[in-house]
GUTI-768433 format. One line per field, with one value per residue (C-alpha): residue number from 1; residue in three letters; x, y, z. Coordinates in Angstrom, 3 decimals, padded with zeros to 6 digits. Example, Ala and Ser with C-alpha at 12.3 -4.5 7.8 and 13.67 -1.06 7.14 Angstrom:
REM GUTI-768433
seq = [1|2] $
type = [ALA|SER] $
u = [012.300|013.670] $
v = [-004.500|-001.060] $
w = [007.800|007.140] $
END
This chain:
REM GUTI-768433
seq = [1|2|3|4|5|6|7|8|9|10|11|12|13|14|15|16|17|18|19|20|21|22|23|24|25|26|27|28|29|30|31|32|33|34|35|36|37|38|39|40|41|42|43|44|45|46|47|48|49|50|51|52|53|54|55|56|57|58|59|60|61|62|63|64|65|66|67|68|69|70|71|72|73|74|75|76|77|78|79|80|81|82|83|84|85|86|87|88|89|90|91|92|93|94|95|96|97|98|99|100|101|102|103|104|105|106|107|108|109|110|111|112|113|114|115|116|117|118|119|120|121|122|123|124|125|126|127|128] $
type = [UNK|UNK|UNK|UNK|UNK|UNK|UNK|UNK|UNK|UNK|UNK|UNK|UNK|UNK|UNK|UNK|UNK|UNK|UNK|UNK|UNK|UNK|UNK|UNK|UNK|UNK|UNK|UNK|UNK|UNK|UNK|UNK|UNK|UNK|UNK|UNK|UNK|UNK|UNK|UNK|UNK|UNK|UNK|UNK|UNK|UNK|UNK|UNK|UNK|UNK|UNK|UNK|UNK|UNK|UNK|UNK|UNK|UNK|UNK|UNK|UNK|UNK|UNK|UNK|UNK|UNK|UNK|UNK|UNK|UNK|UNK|UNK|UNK|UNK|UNK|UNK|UNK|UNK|UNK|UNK|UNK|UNK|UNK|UNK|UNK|UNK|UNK|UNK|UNK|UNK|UNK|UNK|UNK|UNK|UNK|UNK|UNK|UNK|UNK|UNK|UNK|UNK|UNK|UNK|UNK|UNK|UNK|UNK|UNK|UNK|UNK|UNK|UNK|UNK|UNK|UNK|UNK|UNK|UNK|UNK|UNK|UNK|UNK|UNK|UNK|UNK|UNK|UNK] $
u = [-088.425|-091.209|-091.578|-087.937|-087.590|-090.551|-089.304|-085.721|-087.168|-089.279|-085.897|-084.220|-086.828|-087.576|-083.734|-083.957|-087.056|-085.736|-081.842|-083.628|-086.364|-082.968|-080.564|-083.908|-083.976|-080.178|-080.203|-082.577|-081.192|-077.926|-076.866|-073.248|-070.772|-069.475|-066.259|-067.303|-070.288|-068.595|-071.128|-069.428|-066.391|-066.308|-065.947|-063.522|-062.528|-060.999|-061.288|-059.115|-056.306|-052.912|-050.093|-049.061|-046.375|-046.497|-043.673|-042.979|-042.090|-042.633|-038.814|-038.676|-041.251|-039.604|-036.295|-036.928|-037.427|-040.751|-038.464|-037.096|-039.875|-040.014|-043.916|-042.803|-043.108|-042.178|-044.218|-041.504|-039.619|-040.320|-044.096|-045.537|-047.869|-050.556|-051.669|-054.726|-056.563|-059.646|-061.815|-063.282|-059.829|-059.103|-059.006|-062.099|-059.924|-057.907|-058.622|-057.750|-054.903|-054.217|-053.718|-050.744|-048.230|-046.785|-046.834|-047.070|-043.649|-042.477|-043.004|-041.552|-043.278|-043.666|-043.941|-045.618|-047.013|-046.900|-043.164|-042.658|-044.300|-048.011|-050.444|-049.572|-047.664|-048.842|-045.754|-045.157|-044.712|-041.335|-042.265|-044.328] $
v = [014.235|013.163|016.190|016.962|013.753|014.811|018.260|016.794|014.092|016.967|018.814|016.187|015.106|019.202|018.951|016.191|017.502|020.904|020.022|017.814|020.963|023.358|020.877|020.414|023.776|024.767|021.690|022.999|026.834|026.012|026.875|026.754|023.805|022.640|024.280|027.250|027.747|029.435|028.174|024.840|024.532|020.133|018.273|015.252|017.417|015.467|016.208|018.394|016.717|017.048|015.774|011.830|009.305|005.914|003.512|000.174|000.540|003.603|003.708|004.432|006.671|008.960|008.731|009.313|012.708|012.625|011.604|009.028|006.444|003.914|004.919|008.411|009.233|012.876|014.355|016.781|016.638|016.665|016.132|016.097|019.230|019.562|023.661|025.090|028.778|027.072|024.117|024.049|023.294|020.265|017.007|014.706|011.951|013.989|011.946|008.460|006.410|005.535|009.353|009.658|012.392|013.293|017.314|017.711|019.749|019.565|021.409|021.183|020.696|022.386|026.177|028.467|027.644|030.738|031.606|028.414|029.866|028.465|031.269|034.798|035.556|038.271|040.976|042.874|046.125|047.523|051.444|050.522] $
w = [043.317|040.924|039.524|038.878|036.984|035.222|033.961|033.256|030.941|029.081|028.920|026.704|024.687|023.435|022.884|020.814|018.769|018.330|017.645|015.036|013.267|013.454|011.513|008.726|008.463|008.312|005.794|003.426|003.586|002.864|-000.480|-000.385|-000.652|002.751|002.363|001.472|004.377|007.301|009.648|008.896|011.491|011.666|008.568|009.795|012.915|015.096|018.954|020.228|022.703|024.065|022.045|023.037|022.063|022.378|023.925|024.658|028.478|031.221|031.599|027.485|028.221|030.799|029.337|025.735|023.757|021.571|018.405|019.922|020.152|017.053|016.625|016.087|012.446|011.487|008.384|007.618|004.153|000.554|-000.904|-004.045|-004.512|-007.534|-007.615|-009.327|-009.665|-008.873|-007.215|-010.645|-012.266|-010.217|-011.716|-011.320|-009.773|-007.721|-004.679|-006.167|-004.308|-008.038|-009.614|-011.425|-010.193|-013.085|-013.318|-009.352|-008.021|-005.201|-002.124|001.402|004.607|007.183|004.598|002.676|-000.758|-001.531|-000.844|-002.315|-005.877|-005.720|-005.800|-004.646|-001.618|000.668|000.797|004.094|002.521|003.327|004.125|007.239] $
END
């Protein structure tokens, strides 16, 4: 039993020393931004779960479609959209709570930006 405690306490503390030497290294290779690294898969990924509604009583709760519940708050509609060719093009206070939406069209949600006229839609072609 001694022993087993032993090797299991070796186990995590080589995990912990080596987790640590790989994310140095990765960290000092990496030459890309973030976004553009495709060994980067979790910048403010949440954890995936099943979908869940909130409501004020179990009765509401069994009797009630998804829509229904006055916490339900559908993103669906009309939203301002600001396009550029490229990262570089962007505005330095894009981000800002503050920015001014002047210029941004519109675009609707759920869609395509493309079929919607931002950048350049992929075409089925026709002959196949």
């Amino acid at each position: 039993m001694k022993i087993f405690l032993l090797v299991a306490a070796i186990s995590v503390l080589s995990f912990n020393t080596l987790h640590a030497q790989e994310t140095r290294v990765t960290s000092g290779l990496r030459k890309l931004p973030y976004w553009q690294d495709l060994n980067v898969v979790q910048v403010n990924k949440e954890y995936p779960r099943t979908q869940f509604m909130t409501y004020d009583s179990r009765q509401d709760a069994l009797q009630s479609r998804f829509e229904q519940s006055k916490y339900y708050l559908s993103l669906n509609g009309i939203w301002k959209f600001y396009f550029v060719n490229g990262y570089k093009n962007l505005p330095e206070n894009i981000t800002d709570s503050i920015v001014s939406l002047t210029g941004w069209k519109d675009i609707r949600v759920p869609g395509n930006r493309e079929i919607q006229g931002f950048g350049i839609p992929i075409l089925r072609d026709s002959s196949v």
